[in-house]
N, C-alpha and C positions, 0 to 999 in steps of 0.2 A: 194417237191423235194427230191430227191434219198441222201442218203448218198450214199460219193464215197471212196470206200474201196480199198488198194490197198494190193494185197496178195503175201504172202512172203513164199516159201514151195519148196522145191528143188526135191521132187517126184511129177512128172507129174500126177499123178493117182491120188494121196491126194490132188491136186490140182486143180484137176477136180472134184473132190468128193466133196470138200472144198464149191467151187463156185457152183454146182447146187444147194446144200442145201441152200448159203446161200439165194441166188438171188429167192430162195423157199418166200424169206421177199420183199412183193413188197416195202418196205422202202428202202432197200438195194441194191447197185450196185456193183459190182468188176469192178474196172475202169481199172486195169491195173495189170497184174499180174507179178513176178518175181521170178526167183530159186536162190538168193541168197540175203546177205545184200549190196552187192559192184552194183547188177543190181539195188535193191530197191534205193539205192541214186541218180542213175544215173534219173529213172525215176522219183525223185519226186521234179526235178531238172525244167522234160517238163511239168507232170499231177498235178491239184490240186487233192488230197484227203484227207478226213476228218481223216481216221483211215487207220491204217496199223495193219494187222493180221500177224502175222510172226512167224517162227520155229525158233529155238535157233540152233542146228547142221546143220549147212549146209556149202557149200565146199567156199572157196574163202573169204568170209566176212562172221562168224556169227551171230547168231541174238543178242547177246548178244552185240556185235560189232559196229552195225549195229542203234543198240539201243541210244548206245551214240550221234552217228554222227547224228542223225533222231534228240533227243533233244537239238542237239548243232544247227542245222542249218533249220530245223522246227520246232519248239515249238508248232505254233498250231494245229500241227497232234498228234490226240491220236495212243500208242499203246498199242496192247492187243498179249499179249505172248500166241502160242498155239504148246503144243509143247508133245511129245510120252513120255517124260522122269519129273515124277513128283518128282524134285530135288529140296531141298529146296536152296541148292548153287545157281542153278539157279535163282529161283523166287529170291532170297535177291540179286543176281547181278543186275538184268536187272530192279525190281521195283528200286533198289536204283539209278540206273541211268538215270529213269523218265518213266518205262512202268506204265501204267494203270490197269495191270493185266495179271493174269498167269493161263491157263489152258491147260488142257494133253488133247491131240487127244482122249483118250475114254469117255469125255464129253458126254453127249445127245445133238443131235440136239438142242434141245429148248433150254437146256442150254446155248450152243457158242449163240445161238441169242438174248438170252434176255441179255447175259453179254456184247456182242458188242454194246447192247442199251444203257446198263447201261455206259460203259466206254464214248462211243458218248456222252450221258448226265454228262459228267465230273464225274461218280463214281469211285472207286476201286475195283476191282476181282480180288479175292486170291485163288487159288484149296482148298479145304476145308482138304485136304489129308495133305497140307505144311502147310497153315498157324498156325496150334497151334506152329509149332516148326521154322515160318520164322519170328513173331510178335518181338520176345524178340530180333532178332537179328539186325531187324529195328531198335525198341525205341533206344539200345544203339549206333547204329549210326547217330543217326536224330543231328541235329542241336542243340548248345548250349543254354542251357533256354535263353528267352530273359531277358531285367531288368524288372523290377517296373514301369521302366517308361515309356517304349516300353507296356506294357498290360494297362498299364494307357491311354496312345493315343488310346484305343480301346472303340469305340462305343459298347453300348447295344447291339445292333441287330448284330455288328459286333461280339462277343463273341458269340452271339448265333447260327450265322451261322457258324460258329467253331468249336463248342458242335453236330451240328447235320451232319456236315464231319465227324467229329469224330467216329459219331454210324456210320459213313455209305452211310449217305442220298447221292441220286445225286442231282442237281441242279435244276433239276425238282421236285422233292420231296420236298427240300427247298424251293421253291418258293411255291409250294401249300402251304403248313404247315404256311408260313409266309405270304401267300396272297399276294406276291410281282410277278412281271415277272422273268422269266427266266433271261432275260438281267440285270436286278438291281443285281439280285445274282449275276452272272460274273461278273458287278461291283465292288461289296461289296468285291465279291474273292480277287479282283485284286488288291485294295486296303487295305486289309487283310496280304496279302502277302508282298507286298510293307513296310509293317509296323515293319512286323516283323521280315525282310529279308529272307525271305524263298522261294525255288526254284517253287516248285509246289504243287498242289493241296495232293499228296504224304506225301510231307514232312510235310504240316500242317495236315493232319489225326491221323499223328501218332505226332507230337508236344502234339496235344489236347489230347491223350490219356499219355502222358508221363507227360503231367503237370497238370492231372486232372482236365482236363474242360469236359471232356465226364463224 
């Protein structure tokens, strides 16, 4: 079955350009498209979709905007920020309010596609241009260490799928490496998080790297 993509891009030409490439992935579909963030709510109100690709400038509601209200009222839509301006302001507003990732329109092809597989498989993608200088400004805002006794409730295997968020892995990755299903890992996430009280997948990336479990 199709992932169903819904696209967010306020130039009609980018947005055509956008959608031939991607739907180039017979895995991939553009289910519904919009030139704004106030159209993207409105549509994902009618359309189930898995991901939302969206532009941060755009007229009415931006994507930065747009970002929040998508994590407050769908959570389990991923997004993935594509956007002409590689500002690390950017990527630390929109990852910190639960995108999945940030890349600049002069990406390669193969790139945006393998990073919208990677995010669909619950990973993180950072432009490689921001992240040395958008990392440090995460850790200091991530969520207070937990106690002793909160890392104490934490299974073996739980730690360990932690450690390999951490480096990166997606969920698929994890699962091979651990020989488990994709579904156990979403599991294990979900009650990972639960534990520690943390928002998303996001927040514990960077928890494991700020408390040295990576």
């Amino acid at each position: 079955m199709k992932k169903r993509i819904l696209l967010v891009e306020d130039q009609t030409i980018v947005r055509n350009g956008l959608k031939m490439m991607i739907e180039q992935d017979e895995t991939l579909q553009i289910t519904a498209e919009a030139s704004n963030g106030r159209e993207a709510l409105v549509l994902l109100e009618k359309v189930y979709v898995d991901l939302v690709l969206m532009d941060i400038r755009m007229p009415e509601m931006s994507g930065i905007e747009a970002t929040k209200h998508i994590r407050s009222h769908f959570p389990h839509v991923k997004i993935l920020i594509l956007t002409t301006f590689d500002d690390e302001e950017y990527a630390f507003q929109t990852l910190k309010d639960g995108a999945s990732g940030f890349l600049v329109k002069s990406s390669e092809p193969a790139k945006l596609i393998a990073s919208i597989h990677s995010v669909l498989d619950g990973g993180m993608v950072i432009q490689e241009d921001v992240a040395a200088k958008l990392m440090p400004k995460l850790l200091q805002q991530t969520t207070t260490k937990v106690s002793t006794t909160q890392l104490s409730n934490l299974t073996e295997r739980e730690l360990t799928i932690i450690k390999l968020i951490g480096e990166g892995q997606t969920n698929k990755e994890i699962a091979d490496s651990l020989f488990l299903s994709v579904g156990t890992v979403k599991n294990h996430l979900t009650h990972i998080l639960q534990k520690l009280a943390l928002r998303d997948r996001t927040q514990l990336a960077i928890y494991a790297v700020r408390n040295g479990i990576v």
